[in-house]
Every structure is written in structure tokens, then in C-alpha cells.
C-alpha distance (Angstrom), angle and dihedral (degrees) to the residues before:
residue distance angle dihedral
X1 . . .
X2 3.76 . .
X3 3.87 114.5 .
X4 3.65 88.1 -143.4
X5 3.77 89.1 73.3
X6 3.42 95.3 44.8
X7 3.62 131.7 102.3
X8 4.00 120.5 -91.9
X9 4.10 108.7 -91.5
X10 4.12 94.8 34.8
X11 3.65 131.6 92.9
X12 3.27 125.2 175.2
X13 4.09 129.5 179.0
X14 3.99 128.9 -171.5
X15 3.15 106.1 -139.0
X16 3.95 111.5 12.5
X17 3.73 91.5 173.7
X18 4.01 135.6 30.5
X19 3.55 120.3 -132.6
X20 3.57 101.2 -88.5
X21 3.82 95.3 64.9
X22 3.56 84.6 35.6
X23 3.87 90.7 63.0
X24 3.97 94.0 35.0
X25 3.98 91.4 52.9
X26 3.89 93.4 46.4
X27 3.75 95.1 48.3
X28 3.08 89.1 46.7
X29 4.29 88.6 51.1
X30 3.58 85.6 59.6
X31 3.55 101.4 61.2
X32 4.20 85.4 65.7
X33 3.67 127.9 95.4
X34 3.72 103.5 -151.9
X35 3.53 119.8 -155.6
X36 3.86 133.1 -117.2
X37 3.94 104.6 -139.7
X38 3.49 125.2 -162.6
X39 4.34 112.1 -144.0
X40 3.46 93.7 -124.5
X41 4.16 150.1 34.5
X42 3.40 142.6 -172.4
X43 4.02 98.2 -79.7
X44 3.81 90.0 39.8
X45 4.20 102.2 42.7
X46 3.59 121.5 174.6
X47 3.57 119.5 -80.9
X48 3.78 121.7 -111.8
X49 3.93 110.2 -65.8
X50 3.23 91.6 16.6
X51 4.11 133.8 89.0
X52 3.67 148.6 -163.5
X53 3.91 114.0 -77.6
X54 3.98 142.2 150.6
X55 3.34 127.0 -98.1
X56 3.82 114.3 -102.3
X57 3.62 91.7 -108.8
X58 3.95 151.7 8.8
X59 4.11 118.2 -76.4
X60 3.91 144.2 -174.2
X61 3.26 129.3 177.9
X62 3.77 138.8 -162.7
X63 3.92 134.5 -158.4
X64 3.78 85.4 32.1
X65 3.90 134.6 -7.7
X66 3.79 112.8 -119.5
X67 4.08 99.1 -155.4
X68 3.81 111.4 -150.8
X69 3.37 86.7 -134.2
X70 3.44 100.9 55.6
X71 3.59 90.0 52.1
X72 3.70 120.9 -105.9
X73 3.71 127.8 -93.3
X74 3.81 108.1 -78.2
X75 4.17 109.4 167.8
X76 2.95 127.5 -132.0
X77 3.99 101.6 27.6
X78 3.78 97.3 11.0
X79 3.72 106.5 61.9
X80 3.89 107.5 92.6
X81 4.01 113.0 102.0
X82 3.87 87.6 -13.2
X83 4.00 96.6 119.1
X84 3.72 131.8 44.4
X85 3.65 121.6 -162.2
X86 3.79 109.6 -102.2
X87 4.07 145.0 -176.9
X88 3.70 108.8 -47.9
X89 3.94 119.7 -123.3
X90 3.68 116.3 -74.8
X91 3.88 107.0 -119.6
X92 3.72 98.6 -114.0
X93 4.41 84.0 56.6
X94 3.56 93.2 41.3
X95 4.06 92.0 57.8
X96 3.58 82.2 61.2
X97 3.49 102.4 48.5
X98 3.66 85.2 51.6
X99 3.97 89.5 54.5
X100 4.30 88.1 52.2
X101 3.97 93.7 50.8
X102 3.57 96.0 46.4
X103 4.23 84.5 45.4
X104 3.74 93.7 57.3
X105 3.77 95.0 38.0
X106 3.50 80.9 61.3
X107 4.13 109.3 42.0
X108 3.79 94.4 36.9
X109 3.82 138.5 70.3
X110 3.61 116.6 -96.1
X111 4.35 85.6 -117.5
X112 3.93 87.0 62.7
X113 3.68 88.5 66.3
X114 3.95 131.4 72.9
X115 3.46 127.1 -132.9
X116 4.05 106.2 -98.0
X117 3.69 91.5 13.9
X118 3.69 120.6 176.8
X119 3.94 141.0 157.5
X120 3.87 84.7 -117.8
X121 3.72 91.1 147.0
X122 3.68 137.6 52.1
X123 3.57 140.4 -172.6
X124 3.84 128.4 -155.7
X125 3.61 125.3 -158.5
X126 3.68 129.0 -169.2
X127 3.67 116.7 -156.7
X128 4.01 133.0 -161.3
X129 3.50 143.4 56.3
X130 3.60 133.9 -5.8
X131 3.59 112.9 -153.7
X132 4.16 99.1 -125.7
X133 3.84 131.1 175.7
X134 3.33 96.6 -22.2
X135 4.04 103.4 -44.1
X136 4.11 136.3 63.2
X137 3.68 114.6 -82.5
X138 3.93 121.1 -158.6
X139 3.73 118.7 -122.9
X140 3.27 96.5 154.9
X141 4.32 96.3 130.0
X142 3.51 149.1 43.1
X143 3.47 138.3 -128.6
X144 3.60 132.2 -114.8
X145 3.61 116.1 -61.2
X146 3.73 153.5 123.7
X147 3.53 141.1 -118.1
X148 3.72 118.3 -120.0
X149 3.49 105.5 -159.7
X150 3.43 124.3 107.8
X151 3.89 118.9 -101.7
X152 3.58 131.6 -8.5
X153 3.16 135.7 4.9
X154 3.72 127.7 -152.7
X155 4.13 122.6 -165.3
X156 3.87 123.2 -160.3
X157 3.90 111.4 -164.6
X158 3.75 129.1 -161.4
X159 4.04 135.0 170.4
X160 4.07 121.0 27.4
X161 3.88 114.9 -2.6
X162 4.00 118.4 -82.0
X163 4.07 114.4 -138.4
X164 3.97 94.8 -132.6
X165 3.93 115.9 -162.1
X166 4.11 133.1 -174.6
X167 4.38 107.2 -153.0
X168 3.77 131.8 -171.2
X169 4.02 89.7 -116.3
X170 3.77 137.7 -49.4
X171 3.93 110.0 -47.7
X172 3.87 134.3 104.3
X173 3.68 102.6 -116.5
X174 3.89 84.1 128.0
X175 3.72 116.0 -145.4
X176 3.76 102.8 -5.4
X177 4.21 76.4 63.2
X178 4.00 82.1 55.4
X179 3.84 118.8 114.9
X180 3.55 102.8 171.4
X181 3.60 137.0 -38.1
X182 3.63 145.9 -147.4
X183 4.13 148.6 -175.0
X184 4.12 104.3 -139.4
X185 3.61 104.9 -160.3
X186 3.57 139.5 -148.7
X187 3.87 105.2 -70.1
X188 3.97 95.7 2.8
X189 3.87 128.4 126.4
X190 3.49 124.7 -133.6
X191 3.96 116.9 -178.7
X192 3.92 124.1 179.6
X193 3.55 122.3 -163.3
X194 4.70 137.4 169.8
X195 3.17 142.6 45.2
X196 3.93 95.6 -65.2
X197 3.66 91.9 51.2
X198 3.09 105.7 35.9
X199 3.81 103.5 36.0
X200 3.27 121.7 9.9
X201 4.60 101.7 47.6
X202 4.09 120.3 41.4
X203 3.42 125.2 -128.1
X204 3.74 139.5 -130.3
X205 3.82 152.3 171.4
X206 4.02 101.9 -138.5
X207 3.85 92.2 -175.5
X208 3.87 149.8 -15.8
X209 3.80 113.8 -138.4
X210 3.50 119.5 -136.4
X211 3.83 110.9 -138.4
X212 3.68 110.5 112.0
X213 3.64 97.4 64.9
X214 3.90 94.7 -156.6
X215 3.29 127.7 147.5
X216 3.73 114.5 -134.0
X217 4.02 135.6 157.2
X218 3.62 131.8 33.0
X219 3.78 132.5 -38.3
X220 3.68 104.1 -81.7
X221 4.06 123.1 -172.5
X222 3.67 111.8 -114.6
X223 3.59 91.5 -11.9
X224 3.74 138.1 109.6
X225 4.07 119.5 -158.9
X226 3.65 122.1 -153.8
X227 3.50 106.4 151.5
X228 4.40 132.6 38.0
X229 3.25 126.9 -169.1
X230 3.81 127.4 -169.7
X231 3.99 111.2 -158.0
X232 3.85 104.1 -169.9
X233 3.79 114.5 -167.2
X234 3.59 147.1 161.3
X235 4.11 130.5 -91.5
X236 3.92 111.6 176.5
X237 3.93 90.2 -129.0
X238 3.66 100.2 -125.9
X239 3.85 78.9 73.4
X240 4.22 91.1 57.0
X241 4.14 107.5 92.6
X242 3.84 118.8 -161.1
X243 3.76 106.6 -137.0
X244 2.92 103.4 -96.8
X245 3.87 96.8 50.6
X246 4.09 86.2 75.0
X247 3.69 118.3 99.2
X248 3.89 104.7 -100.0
X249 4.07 97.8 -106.3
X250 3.46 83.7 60.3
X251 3.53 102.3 45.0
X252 4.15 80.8 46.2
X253 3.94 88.3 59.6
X254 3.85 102.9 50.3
X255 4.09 90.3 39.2
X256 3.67 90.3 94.0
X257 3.84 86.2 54.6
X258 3.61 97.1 48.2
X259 3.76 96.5 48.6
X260 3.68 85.5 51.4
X261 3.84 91.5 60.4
X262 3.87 97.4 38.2
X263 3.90 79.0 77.5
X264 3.72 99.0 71.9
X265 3.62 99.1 17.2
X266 3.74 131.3 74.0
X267 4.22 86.0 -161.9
X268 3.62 92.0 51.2
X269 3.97 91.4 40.6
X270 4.17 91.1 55.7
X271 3.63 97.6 45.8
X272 3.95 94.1 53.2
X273 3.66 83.9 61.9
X274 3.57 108.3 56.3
């Protein structure tokens, strides 16, 4: 698809990276041991009618970790104790992330961009099937929602193609809910910026097809990757705590986490130590 044609605020580019970066990002993805977050904790229960669950699927982040159970980061209320500083980008991802701000400096108007804004935080997302009383179970999407933080926000795909839709809120009125929508392919860049975008519709991955039958990421239990997604988005950093900035229950909640990481990462491993 030709961003000429589409609407003002999107960008989309097939492919964003040859197949050398391609190959030197996702060995490098397999070196990670993403975690498996539960929503809640102790100091942050669930609220009435609801109850504690897992996420649908893996995660890591970089730039900061936004803990489900912390809450994530949801600006303007939502900011306090909601991001803890994290790894840094690896140089071969940061080149990249270079490539994507200088992109939508470019494409969008100079009002879709916040003062001192910078990719400084990315999300990764492993999608497929969870291995679940005794048969595969699809978790290959994500409901309707919207990202909070300010300004653009760039998306790096790999793996099968994800079916990528903007809606007019959360409801099931099917397409006549249906804003736009898009396949992201292996390798392609998708970045969404303004008010309309980022605001005023939801977003949504309805499904991940399952053709390519390649086996990418890291060894997951009882899981089975076929698609990643890097969301790379922007936290003013006066929002960013170092650990040990967060009030001790909370620091108490996401220790479990943290331990967990300080097994495959030399970050993680330091900053259990202090």
C-alpha cells in the first residue's frame, strides 16, 4: 500500500528492513526471555467482579518496563509509578529507531509531534499459541485499545501477517464499528500518529494468520510464536522511575518479575543487587 493514498496520520512501508537486519534483529530476539505477567498483585488486587489472570501472551520491554500490575502508562492521570527504567536499545535496534523518528518527522505535521519526542520506549509482543489443557490455544490478538503515550507511534512486524484494525470504541457491531484496517507484514512499518489516531478511534489486531510456518523468537514453555511485534512509543522521561524510586510495596510486587529477568539479562541481574 502506497502512503500517498493513505489517510493523514498513517504510514505504512513494505519492507522497512532487508533481510540482513531482518536476521540480525531476530537473532538477536532470541537471546530474550520474555516474561509472562500476571494483571494484578497483592498491592494492586483485582477489582470487584473481576480476578487475577495472565496476559494473553509473552512480553519485554525496553526503555522502561510497564508492569501490568503496576498499571500501565495512561497520561494525563496515569503516569505516577507506571514506568520503570529498563535495558537500553541494543545498537543494531536503536539504528532503526533512529530511521522511524526521522520517518515521521518527515510524513507528519509538525502538531503531531511533542516537544522532546523520542521512541524511548518499546514494547514486544509475542503472538501464537499457548499450549492449554491438553490442546493449542490461539492468542494471537488483542483487543481494542489505545496507546497512551504521547505522539507517535511506530510498529515493527515480523513472522505471519497481523490483520490490524482502527474502531469507533469498544463494541461488537462488527464492521460498521470499522475505521480502517490493515495487513502489517513481515518486515513492514506501520506508524500512527494525531488526535484521530491516537485519541479519538481504538485499535486492534483481530488475527495473525498462520502460513509461514517459521519458527522465530526465543524458546517459550508451552508456547509457539509466529508473529512479533515491536510497539515503540514515547514516555516524557520525568515519567521513567529507576527501581528503586518506587514506593517499596511496589517494588515488593514486581520483585518476582525482576528476578525472573536477572536470569538472561546482565541489566536485570545488576539492578537486583543494589
Amino acid at each position: 500500500m502506497k502512503n500517498e493514498k493513505l489517510p493523514l496520520g498513517l504510514h505504512y512501508q513494505y519492507p522497512f528492513i532487508d533481510r540482513k537486519e531482518r536476521a540480525e534483529l531476530l537473532a538477536w530476539i532470541g537471546t530474550l526471555d520474555p516474561l509472562w505477567e500476571m494483571r494484578f498483585s497483592e498491592h494492586n488486587p483485582p477489582p470487584e467482579g473481576d480476578q487475577q489472570r495472565p496476559l494473553l501472551r509473552p512480553v519485554y520491554w525496553l526503555g522502561n518496563w510497564q508492569f501490568a500490575c503496576l498499571d500501565y502508562y495512561h497520561s494525563p492521570k496515569g503516569i505516577l509509578h507506571r514506568c520503570v527504567k529498563a535495558e537500553p536499545y541494543p545498537s543494531l535496534l536503536q539504528k532503526l529507531v533512529d530511521r522511524i523518528e526521522f520517518i515521521a518527522k518527515r510524513r507528519f505535521p509538525k502538531n503531531f509531534i511533542p516537544e522532546k519526542w523520542k521512541l524511548n520506549t518499546c514494547l514486544i509482543n509475542f503472538y501464537g499459541s499457548k499450549w492449554e489443557d491438553g490442546k493449542w490455544v490461539d492468542r494471537a490478538r488483542v483487543g481494542e485499545h489505545k496507546d497512551f503515550e504521547p505522539g507517535p507511534v511506530g510498529s515493527l512486524s515480523f513472522g505471519d501477517r497481523a490483520f490490524f484494525q482502527f474502531v469507533n470504541g469498544k463494541s461488537s457491531l462488527g464492521d460498521e464499528n470499522v475505521v480502517f484496517s490493515q495487513w502489517l507484514e513481515d518486515s513492514s512499518l506501520q506508524i500512527f500518529a494525531g488526535d484521530k489516531w491516537k485519541n479519538k478511534v481504538f485499535h486492534r489486531v483481530q488475527r495473525v494468520e498462520d502460513r509461514r510456518k517459521e519458527k522465530i523468537g526465543p524458546d517459550i514453555e508451552n508456547f509457539q510464536t509466529r508473529r512479533i511485534n515491536f510497539t515503540f512509543r514515547y514516555v516524557p522521561e520525568e515519567h521513567i522511575y529507576p527501581l528503586h524510586d518506587l514506593p517499596t510495596h511496589l517494588q515488593a510486587d514486581i520483585r518476582p518479575y525482576l528476578e525472573t529477568l536477572s536470569q538472561g539479562s546482565a541489566y536485570f541481574k545488576k539492578l537486583v543487587k543494589l
